[in-house]
C-alpha positions in Angstrom: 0.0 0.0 0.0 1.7 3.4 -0.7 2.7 5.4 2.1 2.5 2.2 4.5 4.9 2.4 7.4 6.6 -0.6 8.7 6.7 0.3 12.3 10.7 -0.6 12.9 10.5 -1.0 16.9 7.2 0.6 17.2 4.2 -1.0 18.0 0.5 0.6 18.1 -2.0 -0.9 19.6 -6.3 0.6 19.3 -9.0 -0.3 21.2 -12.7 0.3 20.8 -14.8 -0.1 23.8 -17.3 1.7 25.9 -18.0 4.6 23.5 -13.9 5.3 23.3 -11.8 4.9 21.6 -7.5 4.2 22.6 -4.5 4.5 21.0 -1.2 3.7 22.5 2.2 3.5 20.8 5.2 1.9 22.3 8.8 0.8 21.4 9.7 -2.5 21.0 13.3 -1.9 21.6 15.3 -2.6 25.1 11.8 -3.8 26.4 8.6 -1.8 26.4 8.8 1.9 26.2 5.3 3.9 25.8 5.8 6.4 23.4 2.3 8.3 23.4 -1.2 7.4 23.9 -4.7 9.2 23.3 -8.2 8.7 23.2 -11.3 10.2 21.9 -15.1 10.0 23.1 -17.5 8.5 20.2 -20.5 10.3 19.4 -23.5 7.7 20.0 -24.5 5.6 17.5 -20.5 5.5 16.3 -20.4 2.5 18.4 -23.5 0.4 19.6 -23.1 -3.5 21.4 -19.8 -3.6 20.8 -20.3 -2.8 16.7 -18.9 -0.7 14.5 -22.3 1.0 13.8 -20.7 4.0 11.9 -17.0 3.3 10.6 -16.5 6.3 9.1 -17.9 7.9 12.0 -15.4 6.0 14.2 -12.6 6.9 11.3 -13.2 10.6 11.9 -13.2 10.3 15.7 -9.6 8.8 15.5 -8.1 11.6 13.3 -7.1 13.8 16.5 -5.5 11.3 18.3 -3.8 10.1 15.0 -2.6 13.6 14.9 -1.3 13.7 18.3 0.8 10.5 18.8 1.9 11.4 15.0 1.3 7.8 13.5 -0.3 8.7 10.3 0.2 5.8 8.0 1.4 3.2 10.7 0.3 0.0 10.7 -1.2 -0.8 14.0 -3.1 -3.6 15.3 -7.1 -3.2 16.8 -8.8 -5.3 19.4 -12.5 -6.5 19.1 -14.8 -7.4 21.7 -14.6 -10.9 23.1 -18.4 -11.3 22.5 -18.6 -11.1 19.1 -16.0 -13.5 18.2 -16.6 -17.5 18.0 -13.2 -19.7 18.9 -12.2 -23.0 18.5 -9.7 -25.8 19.6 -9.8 -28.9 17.8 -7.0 -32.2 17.5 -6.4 -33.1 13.5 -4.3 -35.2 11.8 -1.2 -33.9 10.1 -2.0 -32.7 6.9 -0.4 -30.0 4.8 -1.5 -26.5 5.4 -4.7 -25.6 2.8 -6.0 -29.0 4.0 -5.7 -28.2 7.3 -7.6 -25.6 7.0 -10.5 -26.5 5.2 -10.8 -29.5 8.0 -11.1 -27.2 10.5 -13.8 -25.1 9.0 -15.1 -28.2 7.5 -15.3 -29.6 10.8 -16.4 -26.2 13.2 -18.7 -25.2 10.2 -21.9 -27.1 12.1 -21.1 -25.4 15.2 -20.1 -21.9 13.9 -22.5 -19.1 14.7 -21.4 -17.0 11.6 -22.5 -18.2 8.2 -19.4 -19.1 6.2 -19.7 -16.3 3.6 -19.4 -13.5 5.9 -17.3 -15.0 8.1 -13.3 -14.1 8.4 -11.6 -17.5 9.9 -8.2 -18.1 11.0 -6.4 -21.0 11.7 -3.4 -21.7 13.7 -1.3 -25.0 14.5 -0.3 -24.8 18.1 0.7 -28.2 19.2 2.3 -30.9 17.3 2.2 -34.4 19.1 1.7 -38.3 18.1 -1.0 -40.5 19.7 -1.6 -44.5 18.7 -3.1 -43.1 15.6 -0.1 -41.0 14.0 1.1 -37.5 13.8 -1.4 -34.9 15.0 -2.2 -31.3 14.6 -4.0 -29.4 17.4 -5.7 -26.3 16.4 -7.0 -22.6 17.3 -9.4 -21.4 14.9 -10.7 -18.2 15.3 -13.7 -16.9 13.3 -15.5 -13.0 13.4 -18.2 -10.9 11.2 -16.1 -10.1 8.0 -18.2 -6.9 8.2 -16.9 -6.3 11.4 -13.4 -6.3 9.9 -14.2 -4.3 7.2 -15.5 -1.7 9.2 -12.3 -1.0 10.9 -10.7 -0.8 8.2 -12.5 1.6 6.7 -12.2 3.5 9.9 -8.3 3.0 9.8 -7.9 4.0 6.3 -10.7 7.5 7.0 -8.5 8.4 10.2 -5.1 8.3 8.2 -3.8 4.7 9.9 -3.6 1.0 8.2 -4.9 -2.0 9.8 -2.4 -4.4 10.1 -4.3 -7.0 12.4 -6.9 -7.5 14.2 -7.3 -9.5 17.4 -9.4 -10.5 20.3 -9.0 -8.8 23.3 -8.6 -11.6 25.7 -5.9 -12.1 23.6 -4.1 -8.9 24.0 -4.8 -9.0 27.8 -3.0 -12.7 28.1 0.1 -10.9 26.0 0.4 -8.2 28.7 0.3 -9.4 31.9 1.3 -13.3 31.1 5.1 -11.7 30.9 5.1 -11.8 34.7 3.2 -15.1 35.5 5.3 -18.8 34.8 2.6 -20.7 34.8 1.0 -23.4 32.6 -2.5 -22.2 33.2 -3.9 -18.6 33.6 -6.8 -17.0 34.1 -7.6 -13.1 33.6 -11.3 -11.5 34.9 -11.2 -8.1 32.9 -13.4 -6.0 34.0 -15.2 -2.9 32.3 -17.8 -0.4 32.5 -20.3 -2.2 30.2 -19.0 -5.9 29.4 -16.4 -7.8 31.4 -14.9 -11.3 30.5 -13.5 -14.1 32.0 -11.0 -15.6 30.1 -8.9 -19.4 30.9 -5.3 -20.1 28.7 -3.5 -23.4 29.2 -0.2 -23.3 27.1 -0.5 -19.5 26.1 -3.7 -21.1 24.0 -7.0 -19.5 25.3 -9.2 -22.5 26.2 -12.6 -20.8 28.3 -14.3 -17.4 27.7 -16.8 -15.9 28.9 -18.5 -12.5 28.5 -20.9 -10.8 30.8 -22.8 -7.5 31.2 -21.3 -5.1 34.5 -22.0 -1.5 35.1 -20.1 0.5 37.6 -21.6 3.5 38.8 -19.5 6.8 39.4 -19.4 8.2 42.9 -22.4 11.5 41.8 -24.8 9.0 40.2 -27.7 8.1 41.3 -28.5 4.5 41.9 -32.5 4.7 41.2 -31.9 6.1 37.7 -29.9 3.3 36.3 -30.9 0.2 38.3 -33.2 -1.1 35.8 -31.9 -4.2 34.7 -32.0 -7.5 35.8 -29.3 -8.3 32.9 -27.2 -5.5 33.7 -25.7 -6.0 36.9 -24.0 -2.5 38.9 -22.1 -1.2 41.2 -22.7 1.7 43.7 -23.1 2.9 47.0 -27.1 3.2 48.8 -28.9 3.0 51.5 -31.9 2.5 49.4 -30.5 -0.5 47.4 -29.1 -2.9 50.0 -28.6 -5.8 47.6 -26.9 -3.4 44.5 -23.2 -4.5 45.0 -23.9 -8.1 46.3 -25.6 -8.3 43.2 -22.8 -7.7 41.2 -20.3 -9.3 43.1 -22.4 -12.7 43.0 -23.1 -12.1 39.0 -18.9 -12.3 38.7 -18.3 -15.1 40.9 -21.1 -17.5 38.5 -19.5 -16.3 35.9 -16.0 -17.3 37.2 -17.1 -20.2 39.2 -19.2 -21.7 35.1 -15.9 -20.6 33.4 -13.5 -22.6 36.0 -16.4 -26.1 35.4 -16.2 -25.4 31.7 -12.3 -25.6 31.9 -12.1 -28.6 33.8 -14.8 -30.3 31.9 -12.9 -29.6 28.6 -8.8 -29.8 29.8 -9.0 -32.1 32.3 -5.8 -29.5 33.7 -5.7 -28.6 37.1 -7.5 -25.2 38.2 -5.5 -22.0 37.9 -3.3 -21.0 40.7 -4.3 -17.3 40.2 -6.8 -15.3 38.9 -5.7 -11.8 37.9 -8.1 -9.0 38.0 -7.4 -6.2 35.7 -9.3 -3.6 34.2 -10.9 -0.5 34.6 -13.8 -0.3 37.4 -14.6 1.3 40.4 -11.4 1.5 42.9 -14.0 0.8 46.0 -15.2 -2.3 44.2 -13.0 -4.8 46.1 -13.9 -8.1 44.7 -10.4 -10.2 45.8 -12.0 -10.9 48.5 -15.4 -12.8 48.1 -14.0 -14.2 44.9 -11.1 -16.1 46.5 -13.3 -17.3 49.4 -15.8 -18.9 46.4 -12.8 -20.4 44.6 -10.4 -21.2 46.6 -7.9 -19.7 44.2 -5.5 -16.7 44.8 -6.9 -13.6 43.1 -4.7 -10.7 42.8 -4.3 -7.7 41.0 -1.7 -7.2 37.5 2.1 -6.8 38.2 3.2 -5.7 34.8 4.1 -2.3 35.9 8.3 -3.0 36.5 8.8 -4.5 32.4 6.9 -1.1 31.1 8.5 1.9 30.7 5.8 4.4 31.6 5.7 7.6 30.4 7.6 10.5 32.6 6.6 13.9 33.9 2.8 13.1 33.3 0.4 13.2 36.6 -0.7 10.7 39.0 -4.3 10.5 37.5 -3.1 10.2 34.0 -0.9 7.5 34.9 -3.5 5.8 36.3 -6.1 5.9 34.0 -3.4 4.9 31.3 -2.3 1.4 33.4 -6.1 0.7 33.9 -8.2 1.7 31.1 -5.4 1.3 28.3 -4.7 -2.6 29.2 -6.1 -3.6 26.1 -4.5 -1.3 23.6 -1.5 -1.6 25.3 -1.4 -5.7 25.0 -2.2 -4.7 21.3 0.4 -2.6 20.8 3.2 -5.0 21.9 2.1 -7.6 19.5 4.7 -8.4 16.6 3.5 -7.8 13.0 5.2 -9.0 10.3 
């Protein structure tokens, strides 16, 4: 593509979530140095249930933050929401690589949620091993709205960037904070003003996820105008609503507690030793707590801050709105793209 920058060292990773949209740009050289980062508020219907409603919308919306990281042209890598994409392991026998692919899409196709035609699919040999049988192939396929796609492109190309990749966000979570956890299996509850996740990898391969709808009040709203939901679950503070955050509390740990059965049902691996909790929520919301006393497991917050190179002379709140509610885009941007 004419004027396409390769990026040599730098990584940028977006993120589109919650009505924002987040840029960060990092070096990839002597570790992980963050070289700017910016976001932008959407307009409404820019971005609706986690969909590119209006791409060039979204396109236009990213122009100023394009503009003040200066990465026009750069290639950068986008994360979509973990709801809207379908995943897949699967064991096949060794075959070259077309024919390895049409198996596995031959073989998730009953099962896929997407009809084939508009579906993007990618495949990806993790584990090569020999059973009684022969040589096998064990395999990630991942599978997401080719409109979806297309739509961020389009908003790429509008706001002066090219789309190099695109990934799921559990995915650029696992990249991030998996650098300071040696373990074979890991699990990451990412939680968000609007949907969380629950994520399980054994062998860096994601096995279990789960997505869930959470809503965290700020401290000056009031709880009677937005507790509406049974399917929305929130967090606040009121005398009036007794049950509000041991609602949401006990919404997380199902989720947790289906995700940890699902994994054990389908790995047979032993249970995680920790779950990390990450993301950008209420500071007063102190899950560890309840969540370990359900499980059994550890829980802890991320310790990725000592391999990052954070950005100096910039204040307290920025810095902590930028380890928090960047986690995503900053995963993204430390992704290698060839």
């Amino acid at each position: 593509m004419l004027g396409l920058k390769r990026n040599k060292g730098i990584g940028l990773g977006l993120e589109i979530n919650n009505r924002k949209a987040k840029i960060v740009k990092v070096s990839r050289q002597n570790g992980f140095k963050i070289l700017g980062f910016a976001s932008a508020t959407l307009a409404d219907g820019v971005f609706e249930a986690g969909i590119i409603s209006d791409p060039e919308g979204l396109g236009r919306a990213l122009i100023p933050i394009v503009d003040k990281i200066q990465i026009q042209n750069h290639r950068v890598t986008a994360a979509i929401n973990n709801q809207h994409v379908f995943f897949h392991t699967l064991v096949l026998p060794k075959l070259a690589k077309r024919e390895l692919r049409n198996a596995a899409i031959y073989q998730v196709s009953p099962i896929l949620p997407i009809p084939l035609e508009e579906a993007v699919i990618s495949v990806c040999p993790f584990r090569f091993f020999k059973d009684e049988d022969g040589s096998k192939i064990e395999i990630f396929l991942v599978a997401a709205r080719r409109q979806h796609i297309e739509s961020m492109r389009i908003a790429c190309q509008v706001a002066g960037i090219n789309l190099a990749a695109v990934e799921i966000e559990a995915l650029a979570i696992q990249r991030l904070l998996a650098l300071d956890i040696n373990t074979k299996v890991q699990a990451y509850l990412y939680l968000n003003n609007g949907i969380s996740s629950f994520c399980l990898f054994a062998d860096d391969t994601l096995r279990i996820q789960r997505s869930f709808a959470t809503r965290f009040l700020k401290d000056n709203e009031i709880l009677s105008d937005v507790y509406k939901s049974d399917s929305i679950y929130k967090h606040g503070f009121s005398s009036i609503e007794p049950n509000y955050e041991s609602d949401l509390t006990a919404n997380i740990i199902k989720e947790v507690t289906r995700g940890l059965e699902q994994f054990i049902a389908m790995t047979k691996d032993e249970l995680p030793e920790k779950i990390i909790v990450c993301g950008n929520y209420n500071d007063t919301f102190d899950i560890e707590f309840e969540l370990n006393a359900a499980t059994g497991i550890q829980v802890s917050k991320p310790n990725y801050y000592s391999y990052i190179n954070w950005p100096i002379g910039i204040e307290n709140n920025q810095l902590n709105d930028l380890k928090r509610d960047y986690l995503i885009a900053l995963g993204s941007s430390i992704r290698e793209v060839f």
